[in-house]
C-alpha positions as CSV (number, residue, x, y, z in Angstrom):
1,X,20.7,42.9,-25.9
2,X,19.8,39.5,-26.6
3,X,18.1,38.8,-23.4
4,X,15.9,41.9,-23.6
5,X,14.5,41.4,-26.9
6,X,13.6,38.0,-25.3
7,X,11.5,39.2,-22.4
8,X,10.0,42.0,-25.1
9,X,9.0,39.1,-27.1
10,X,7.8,37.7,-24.1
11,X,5.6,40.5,-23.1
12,X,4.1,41.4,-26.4
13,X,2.6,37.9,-26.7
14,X,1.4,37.6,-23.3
15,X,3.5,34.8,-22.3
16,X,5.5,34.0,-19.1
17,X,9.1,31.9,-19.1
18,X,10.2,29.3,-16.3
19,X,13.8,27.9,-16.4
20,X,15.4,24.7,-15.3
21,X,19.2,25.2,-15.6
22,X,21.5,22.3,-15.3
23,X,25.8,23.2,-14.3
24,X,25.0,26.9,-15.6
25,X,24.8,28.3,-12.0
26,X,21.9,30.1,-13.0
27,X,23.2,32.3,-15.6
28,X,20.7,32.4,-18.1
29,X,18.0,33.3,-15.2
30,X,20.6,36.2,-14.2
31,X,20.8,37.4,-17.5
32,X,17.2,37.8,-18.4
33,X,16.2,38.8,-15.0
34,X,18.6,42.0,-15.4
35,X,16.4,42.8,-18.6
36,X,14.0,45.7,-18.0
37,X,10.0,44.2,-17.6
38,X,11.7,40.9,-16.7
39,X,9.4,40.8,-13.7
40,X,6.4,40.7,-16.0
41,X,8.0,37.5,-18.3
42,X,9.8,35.3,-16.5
43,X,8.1,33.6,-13.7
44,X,11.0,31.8,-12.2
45,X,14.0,29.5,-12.2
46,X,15.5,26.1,-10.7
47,X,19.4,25.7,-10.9
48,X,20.6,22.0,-10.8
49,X,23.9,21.2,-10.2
50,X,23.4,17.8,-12.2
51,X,20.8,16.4,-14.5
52,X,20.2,13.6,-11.9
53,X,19.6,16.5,-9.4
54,X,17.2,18.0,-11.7
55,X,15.4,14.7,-12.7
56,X,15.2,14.1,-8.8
57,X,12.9,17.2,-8.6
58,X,10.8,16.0,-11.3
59,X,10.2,12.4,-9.8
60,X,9.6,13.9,-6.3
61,X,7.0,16.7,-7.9
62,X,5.5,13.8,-9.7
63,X,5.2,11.1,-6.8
64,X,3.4,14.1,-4.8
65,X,1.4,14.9,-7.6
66,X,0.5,11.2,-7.6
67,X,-0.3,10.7,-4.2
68,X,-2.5,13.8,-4.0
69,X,-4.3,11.8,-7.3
70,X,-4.9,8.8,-4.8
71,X,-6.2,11.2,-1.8
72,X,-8.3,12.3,-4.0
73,X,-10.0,9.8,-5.7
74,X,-9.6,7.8,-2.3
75,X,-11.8,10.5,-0.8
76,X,-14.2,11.0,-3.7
77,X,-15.1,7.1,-3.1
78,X,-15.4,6.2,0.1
79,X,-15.5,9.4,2.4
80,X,-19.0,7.8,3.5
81,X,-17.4,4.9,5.6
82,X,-16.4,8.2,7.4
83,X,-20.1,7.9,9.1
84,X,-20.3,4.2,9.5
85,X,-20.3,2.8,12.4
86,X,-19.6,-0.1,13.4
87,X,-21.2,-3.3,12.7
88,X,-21.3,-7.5,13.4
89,X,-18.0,-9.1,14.3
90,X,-17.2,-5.8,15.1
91,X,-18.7,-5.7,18.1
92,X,-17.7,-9.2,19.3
93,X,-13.9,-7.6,19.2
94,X,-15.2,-4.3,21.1
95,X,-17.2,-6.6,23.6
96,X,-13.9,-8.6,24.5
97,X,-11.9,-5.5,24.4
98,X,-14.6,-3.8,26.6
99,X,-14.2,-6.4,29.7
100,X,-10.6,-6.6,30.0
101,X,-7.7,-4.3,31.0
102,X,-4.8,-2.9,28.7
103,X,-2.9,-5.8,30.2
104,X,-4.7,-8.6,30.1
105,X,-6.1,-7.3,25.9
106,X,-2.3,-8.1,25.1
107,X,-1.4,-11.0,27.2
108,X,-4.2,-12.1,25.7
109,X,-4.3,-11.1,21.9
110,X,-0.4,-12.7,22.1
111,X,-1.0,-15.7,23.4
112,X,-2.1,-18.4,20.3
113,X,-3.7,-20.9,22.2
114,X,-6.9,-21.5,21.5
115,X,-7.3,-19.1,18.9
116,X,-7.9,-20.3,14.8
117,X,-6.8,-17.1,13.6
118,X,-3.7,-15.7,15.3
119,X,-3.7,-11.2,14.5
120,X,-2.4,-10.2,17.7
121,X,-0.7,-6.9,15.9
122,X,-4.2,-6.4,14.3
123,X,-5.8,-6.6,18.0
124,X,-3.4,-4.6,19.2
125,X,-4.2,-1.9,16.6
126,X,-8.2,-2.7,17.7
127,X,-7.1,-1.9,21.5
128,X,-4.8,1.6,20.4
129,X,-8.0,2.9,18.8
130,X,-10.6,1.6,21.6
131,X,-8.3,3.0,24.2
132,X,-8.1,6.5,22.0
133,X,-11.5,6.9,20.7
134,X,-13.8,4.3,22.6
135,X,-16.6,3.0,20.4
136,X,-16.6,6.1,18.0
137,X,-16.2,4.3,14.5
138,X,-14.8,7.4,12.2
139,X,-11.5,7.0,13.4
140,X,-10.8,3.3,12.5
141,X,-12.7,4.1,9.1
142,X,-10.1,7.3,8.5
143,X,-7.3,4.7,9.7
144,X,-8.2,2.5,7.1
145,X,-8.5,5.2,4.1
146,X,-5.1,6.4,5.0
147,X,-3.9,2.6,4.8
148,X,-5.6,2.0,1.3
149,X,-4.0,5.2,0.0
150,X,-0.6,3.9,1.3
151,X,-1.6,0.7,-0.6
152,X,-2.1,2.5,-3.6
153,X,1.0,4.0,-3.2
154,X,3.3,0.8,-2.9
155,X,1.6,-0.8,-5.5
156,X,2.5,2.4,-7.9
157,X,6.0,2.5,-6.8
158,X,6.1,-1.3,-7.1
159,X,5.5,-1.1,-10.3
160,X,7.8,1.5,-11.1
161,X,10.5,-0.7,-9.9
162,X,9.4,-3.4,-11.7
163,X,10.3,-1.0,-14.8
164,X,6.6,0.3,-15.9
165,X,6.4,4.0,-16.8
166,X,4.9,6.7,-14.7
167,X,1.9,6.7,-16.6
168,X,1.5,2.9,-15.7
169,X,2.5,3.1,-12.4
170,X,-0.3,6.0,-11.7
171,X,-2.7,4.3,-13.6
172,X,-2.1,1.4,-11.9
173,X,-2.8,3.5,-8.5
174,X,-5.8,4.9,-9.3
175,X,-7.0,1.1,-10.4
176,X,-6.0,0.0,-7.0
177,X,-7.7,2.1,-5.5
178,X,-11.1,2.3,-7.1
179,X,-11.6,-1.2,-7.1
180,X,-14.5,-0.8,-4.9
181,X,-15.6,-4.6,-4.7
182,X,-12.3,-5.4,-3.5
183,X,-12.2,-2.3,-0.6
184,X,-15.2,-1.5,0.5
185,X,-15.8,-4.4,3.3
186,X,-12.1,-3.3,3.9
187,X,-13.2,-0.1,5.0
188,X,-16.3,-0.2,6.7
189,X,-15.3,-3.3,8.9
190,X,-12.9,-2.6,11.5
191,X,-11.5,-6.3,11.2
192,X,-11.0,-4.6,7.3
193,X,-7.5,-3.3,9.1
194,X,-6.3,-6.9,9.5
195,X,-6.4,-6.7,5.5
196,X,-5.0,-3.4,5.2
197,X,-1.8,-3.5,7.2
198,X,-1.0,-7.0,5.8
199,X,-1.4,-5.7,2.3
200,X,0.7,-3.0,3.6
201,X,4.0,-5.1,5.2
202,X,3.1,-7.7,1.6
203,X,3.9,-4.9,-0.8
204,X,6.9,-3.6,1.4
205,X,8.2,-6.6,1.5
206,X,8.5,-7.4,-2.1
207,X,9.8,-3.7,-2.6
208,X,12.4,-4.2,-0.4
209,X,13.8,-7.3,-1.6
210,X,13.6,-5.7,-5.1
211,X,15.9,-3.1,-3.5
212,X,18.5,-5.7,-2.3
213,X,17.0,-5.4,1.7
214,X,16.3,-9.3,2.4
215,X,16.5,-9.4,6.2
216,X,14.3,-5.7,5.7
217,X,12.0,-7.6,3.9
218,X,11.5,-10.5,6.0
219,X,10.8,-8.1,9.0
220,X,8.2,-6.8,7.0
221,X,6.8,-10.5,6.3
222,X,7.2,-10.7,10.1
223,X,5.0,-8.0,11.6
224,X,2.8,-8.5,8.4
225,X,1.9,-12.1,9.6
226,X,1.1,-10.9,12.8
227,X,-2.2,-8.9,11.0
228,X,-2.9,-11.9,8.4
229,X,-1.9,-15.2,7.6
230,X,-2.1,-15.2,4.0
231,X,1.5,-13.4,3.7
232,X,2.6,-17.0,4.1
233,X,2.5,-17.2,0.4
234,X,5.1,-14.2,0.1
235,X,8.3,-15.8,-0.1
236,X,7.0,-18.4,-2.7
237,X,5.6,-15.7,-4.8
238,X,8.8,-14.3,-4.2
239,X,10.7,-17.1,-5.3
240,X,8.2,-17.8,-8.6
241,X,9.1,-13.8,-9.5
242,X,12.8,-14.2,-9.5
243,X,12.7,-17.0,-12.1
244,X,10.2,-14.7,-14.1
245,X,11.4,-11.0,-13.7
246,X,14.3,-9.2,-14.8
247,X,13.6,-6.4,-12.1
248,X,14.3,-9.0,-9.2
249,X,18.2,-9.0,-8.2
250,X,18.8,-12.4,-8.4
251,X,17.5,-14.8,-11.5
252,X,20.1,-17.8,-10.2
253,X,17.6,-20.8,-8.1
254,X,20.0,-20.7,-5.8
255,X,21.1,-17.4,-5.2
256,X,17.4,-16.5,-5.1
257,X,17.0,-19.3,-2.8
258,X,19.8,-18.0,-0.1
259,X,18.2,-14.1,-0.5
260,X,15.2,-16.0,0.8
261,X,16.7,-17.4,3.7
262,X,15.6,-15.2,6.4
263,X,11.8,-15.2,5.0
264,X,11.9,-18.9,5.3
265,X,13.4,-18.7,8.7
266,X,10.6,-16.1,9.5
267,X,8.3,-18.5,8.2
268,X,9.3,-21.7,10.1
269,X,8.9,-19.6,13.2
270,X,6.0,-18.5,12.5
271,X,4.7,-22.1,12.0
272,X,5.9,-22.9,15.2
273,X,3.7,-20.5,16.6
274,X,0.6,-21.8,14.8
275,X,1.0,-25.4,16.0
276,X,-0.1,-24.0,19.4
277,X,-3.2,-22.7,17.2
278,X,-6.8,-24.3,16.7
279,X,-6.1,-25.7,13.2
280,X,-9.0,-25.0,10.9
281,X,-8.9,-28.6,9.0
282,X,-9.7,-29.6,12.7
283,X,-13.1,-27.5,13.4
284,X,-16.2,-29.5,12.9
285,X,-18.4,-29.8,10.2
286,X,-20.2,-26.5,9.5
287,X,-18.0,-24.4,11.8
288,X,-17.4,-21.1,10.3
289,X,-14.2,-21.3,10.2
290,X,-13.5,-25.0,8.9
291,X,-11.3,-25.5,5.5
292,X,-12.4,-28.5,3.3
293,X,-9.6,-28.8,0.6
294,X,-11.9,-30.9,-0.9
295,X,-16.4,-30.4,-2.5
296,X,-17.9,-28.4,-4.7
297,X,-17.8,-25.0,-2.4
298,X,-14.2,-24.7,-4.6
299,X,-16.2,-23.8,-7.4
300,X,-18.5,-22.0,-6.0
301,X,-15.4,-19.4,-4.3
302,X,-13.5,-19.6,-8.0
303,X,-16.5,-18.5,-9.5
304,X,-16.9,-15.5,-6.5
305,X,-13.0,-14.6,-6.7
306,X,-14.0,-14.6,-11.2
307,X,-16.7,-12.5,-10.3
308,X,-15.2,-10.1,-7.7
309,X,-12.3,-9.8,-10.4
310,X,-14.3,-8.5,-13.0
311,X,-16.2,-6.1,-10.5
312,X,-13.0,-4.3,-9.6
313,X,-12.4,-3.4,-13.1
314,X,-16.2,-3.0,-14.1
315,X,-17.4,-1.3,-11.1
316,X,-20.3,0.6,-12.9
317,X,-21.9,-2.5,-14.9
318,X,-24.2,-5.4,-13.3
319,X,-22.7,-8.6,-13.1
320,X,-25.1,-10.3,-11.2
């Protein structure tokens, strides 16, 4: 028979034979499997109702395949912030955390008054891992891997959606996640989770509202401002990328515009909140925390943000 002649063929070059069979039920596997030696050829089989079904299988093997890339190369970096322990403003945020109750840490970390920087999710996030593991630093660095692999992972499947290849998109992982200049304070600081979370609620956000999910999205820009104020750039970046992208939903100013409602609503709220902050244009000259819009420190950052750039795609060579 035709099928036993196959697995002969099979077995007299050494070979093995797996099958994906799509609306066949599985009859070609059936057949050669009743051939005599089959056990020896054909390794196995996966019956797909549809092509989609199959083509599923194949995405979902390849996203695993993908992530266990990033785990990987995640681990091969940076597994020595495992042992580090914790270190400057660090320690200011135990010491508070150290003097107060459960209670008072969140009545506190929620109220904005007095505060320039206003990361009461991030605090909260401080107090969960205080409360679980005291001053021992190795969980709050493993925290933070598993965030910066999840980053990796929304920015591969970001740029999926936005219509790169696979190749691209893991590529574009393992680039994000190497970039060592860029990640390493993030992960050896345990104020690096303010960074980490946000980037993780920024890159949701934009996914989702790719997807269609507007008030999903602007949840996400919610909690995500709650761990760092910089995601209040998100819904004009959002905004810019629907006049410049086919892979937004909307190209229309206006219909973009009315998808963005609720992140602008988010947004005014969230300004509401920060009048009852200390405003950083307010601090006094050569406070820490004081912005100048203004002087030649806007050089000297542009040429730090240049550098810092170019490190995260040249780790290995000196640019100093």
């Amino acid at each position: 028979s035709l099928e036993q002649h196959v697995v002969n063929l099979l077995r007299a070059r050494g070979a093995t034979l797996s099958l994906a069979e799509v609306g066949s039920g599985g009859t070609v596997a059936a057949a050669l499997n009743g051939a005599e030696g089959a056990g020896d050829a054909v390794l196995g089989a996966y019956v797909a109702p549809t092509m989609e079904r199959l083509q599923f299988r194949e995405e979902r093997t390849c996203r695993w395949a993908s992530l266990a890339s990033i785990v990987l190369v995640a681990l091969a970096i940076y597994w020595p912030a495992l042992a580090y322990p914790f270190v400057q403003d660090d320690w200011c945020n135990l010491s508070a955390l150290e003097h107060r109750d459960a209670m008072t840490n969140l009545r506190e970390e929620f109220d904005p008054a007095g505060k320039v920087y206003y990361r009461p999710l991030g605090m909260v996030l401080f107090l969960a891992f205080h409360g679980m593991a005291g001053l021992e630093a190795w969980p709050v660095h493993l925290a933070e891997l598993i965030l910066l692999v999840l980053n990796a992972a929304l920015v591969g499947a970001l740029a999926q959606r936005l219509g790169y290849s696979r190749l691209a998109a893991c590529a574009a992982m393992i680039l994000f996640a190497s970039a060592v200049p860029v990640h390493l304070d993030t992960v050896l600081w345990m104020s690096g989770l303010f960074d980490l979370a946000g980037a993780a609620f920024f890159l949701a956000a934009i996914l989702l509202f790719l997807e269609g999910r507007s008030l999903l999205s602007a949840a996400a820009l919610a909690i995500g401002l709650l761990c760092k104020e910089s995601l209040v750039l998100l819904p004009f970046i959002l905004l810019l990328g629907g006049w410049l992208d086919d892979a937004f939903p909307a190209r229309k100013p206006l219909e973009i515009l009315r998808r963005l409602i609720p992140h602008f609503v988010v947004l005014a709220t969230y300004g509401m909140v920060r009048l009852l902050c200390l405003s950083p244009f307010s601090l006094p000259e050569g406070h820490p925390y004081q912005i100048q819009l203004l002087g030649h420190h806007l050089l000297k950052n542009a040429a730090r943000y240049i550098q810092w750039s170019l490190e995260a795609v040249t780790p290995f060579r000196d640019l100093h």
